[in-house]
C-alpha positions, 0 to 999 in steps of 0.5 A: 516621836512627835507629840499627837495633837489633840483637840483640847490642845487646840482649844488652850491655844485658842481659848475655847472649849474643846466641844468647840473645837470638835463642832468647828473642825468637823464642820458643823452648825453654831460655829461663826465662820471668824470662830471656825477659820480661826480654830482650823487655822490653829489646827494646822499650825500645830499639824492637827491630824484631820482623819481622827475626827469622828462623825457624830452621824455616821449615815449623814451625807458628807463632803470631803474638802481636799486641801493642801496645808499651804492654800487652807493657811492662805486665809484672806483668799481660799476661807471665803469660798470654803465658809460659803461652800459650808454655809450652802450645804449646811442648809441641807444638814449636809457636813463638810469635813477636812483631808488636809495634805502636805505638798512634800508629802503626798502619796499614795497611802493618802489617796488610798485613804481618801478612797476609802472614806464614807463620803459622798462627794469630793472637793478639791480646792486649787491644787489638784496634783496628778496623784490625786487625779489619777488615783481619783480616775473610777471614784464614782463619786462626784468631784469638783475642782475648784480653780484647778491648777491643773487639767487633768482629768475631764470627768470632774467638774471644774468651777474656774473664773472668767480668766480669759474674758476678763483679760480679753475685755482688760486688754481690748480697754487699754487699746481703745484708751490709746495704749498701743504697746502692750505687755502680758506678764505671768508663767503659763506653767504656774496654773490653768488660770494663768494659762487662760488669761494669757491666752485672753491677751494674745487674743485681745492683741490679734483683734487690733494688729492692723491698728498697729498694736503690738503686744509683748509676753513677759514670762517667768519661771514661777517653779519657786512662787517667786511670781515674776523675774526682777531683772528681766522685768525690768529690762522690758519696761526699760526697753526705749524700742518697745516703749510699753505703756501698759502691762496686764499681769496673771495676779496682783502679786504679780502686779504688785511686784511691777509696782516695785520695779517701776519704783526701782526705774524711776517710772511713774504708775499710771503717768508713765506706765499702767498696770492692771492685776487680777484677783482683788487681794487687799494689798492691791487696794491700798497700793499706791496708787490703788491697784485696777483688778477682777475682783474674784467672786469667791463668795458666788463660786462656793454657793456654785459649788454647793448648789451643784453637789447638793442637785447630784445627792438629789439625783438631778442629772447634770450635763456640764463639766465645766462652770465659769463665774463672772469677774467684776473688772475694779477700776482703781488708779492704776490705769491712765487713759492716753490722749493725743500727744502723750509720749506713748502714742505711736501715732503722734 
């Protein structure tokens, strides 16, 4: 039988005390955010169980933070946005407690569960699996989605990123720029997001087909998170009769594993082939060369998302389903402006 972990066994590991630990994983004040991200990354590490904390105020008002193990460990990406959800409700002695799932391991027990916690609102960060959705269908409870993977049910409010306007305005600039052959490369099943910008491409595309542009659909089966197809990458970019000059991908992972293929081909980013990504990871900035991207406004979308729980606890009717937040595009070097005469012209 597996050892329970406890809250002082945490503290060992990180070298602090167990009241520390006890403030942070219940998500109260007088814990840096470094300080927190740190003992809750531990506490899933060791496979803490998140439903033994108590409340010290049992009548507070309370937000449950549904997150799989795999997101919460993804600590430059999903940390910002839930230590700025936290800091917004926090101004209002509102707490934010942790149900932490398994992915291989979810079930109706847990959402059973999470139905009967004294909560008042529920969070659900990225993955919003069907079990979850359906189970969550009469809650009477505010829910907000933030990035769904998934669209599932209507009634929860989904806070999502400028998906396909970003794509859109990234595609409309390589065309103005010269590129004349463009590729989208993503997995439309992989995400709501991913779908969104696809969809952002086509439609950048459509605008200029009588200028004898034409655009190319890359797309792979991301059932494993592969993010991408070596192989069948790489006999696009090969392809002498499409002699693409541009690829615009779902992410930067994905970006970023263009970069290995061209490497692979003998093919020079930006002279011979531009890339732009999405999501403004680190790697992305220090790729060689630097990575052009959206930089996610992860900071903005948790305030959103507090601002927006802390109006409905106030009784402040909402009429919106659905928030987009603006990305900003981060021009790198990834991107070569084509000139007259360059081998990828059409029009030379």
């Amino acid at each position: 039988m597996k050892k329970r972990v406890l809250l002082e066994d945490i503290a060992r590991e990180v070298g602090v005390t167990k009241g520390l630990v006890s403030r942070a994983l219940a998500g109260k004040y007088n814990v840096s955010d470094e300080m927190r991200d740190r003992i809750t990354q531990k506490a899933v590490e060791m496979g803490y169980d998140f439903s033994k904390l108590k409340s010290k105020k049992p009548d507070a008002t309370k937000c449950s933070l549904i997150i799989s193990k795999r997101i919460l460990l993804k600590e430059d990406y999903w940390q910002p946005i839930i230590r700025s959800v936290s800091s917004t409700l926090d101004r209002y002695n509102i707490l934010l407690e942790y149900q932490i799932y398994d992915e291989e391991d979810l079930n109706k027990m847990f959402v059973d569960k999470l139905r009967r916690l004294k909560t008042n609102a529920f969070i659900i960060m990225h993955e919003n699996p069907l079990i979850i959705a359906n189970g969550f269908k009469d809650i009477k409870k505010p829910v907000v989605v933030i990035d769904p993977k998934y669209f599932h049910n209507d009634e929860f409010l989904q806070m999502k990123f400028s998906n396909y306007e970003s794509i859109y305005l990234a595609t409309r600039c390589l065309i103005e720029n010269g590129h004349k052959r463009i590729a989208f490369y993503g997995c439309d099943e992989h995400a709501i997001s991913f779908r969104e910008r696809h969809e952002g491409f086509l439609a950048a595309v459509s605008v200029y087909r009588n200028q004898d542009v034409k655009g190319y659909d890359i797309l792979f089966d991301n059932t494993y998170l592969q993010y991408g197809d070596h192989e069948l990458l790489k006999s696009v970019i090969n392809d002498k009769e499409k002699k693409i000059s541009a690829i615009v991908c779902a992410n930067d992972i994905i970006a970023l594993n263009v970069y290995k293929a061209a490497r692979e081909l003998g093919i020079n980013i930006p002279e011979e082939l531009s890339v732009i990504g999405f999501d403004d990871i680190k790697e992305g900035e220090y790729a060689n060369p630097p990575l052009t991207t959206f930089k996610v406004p992860r900071h903005e979308i948790g305030v959103e998302v507090g601002r927006y729980l802390i109006n409905c606890f106030q009784n402040q009717q909402l009429l919106y389903n659905q928030v987009i937040i603006r990305c900003d595009f981060i021009e790198r070097e990834s991107v070569k402006k084509l000139k007259k005469g360059d081998p990828h012209d059409q029009n030379c």
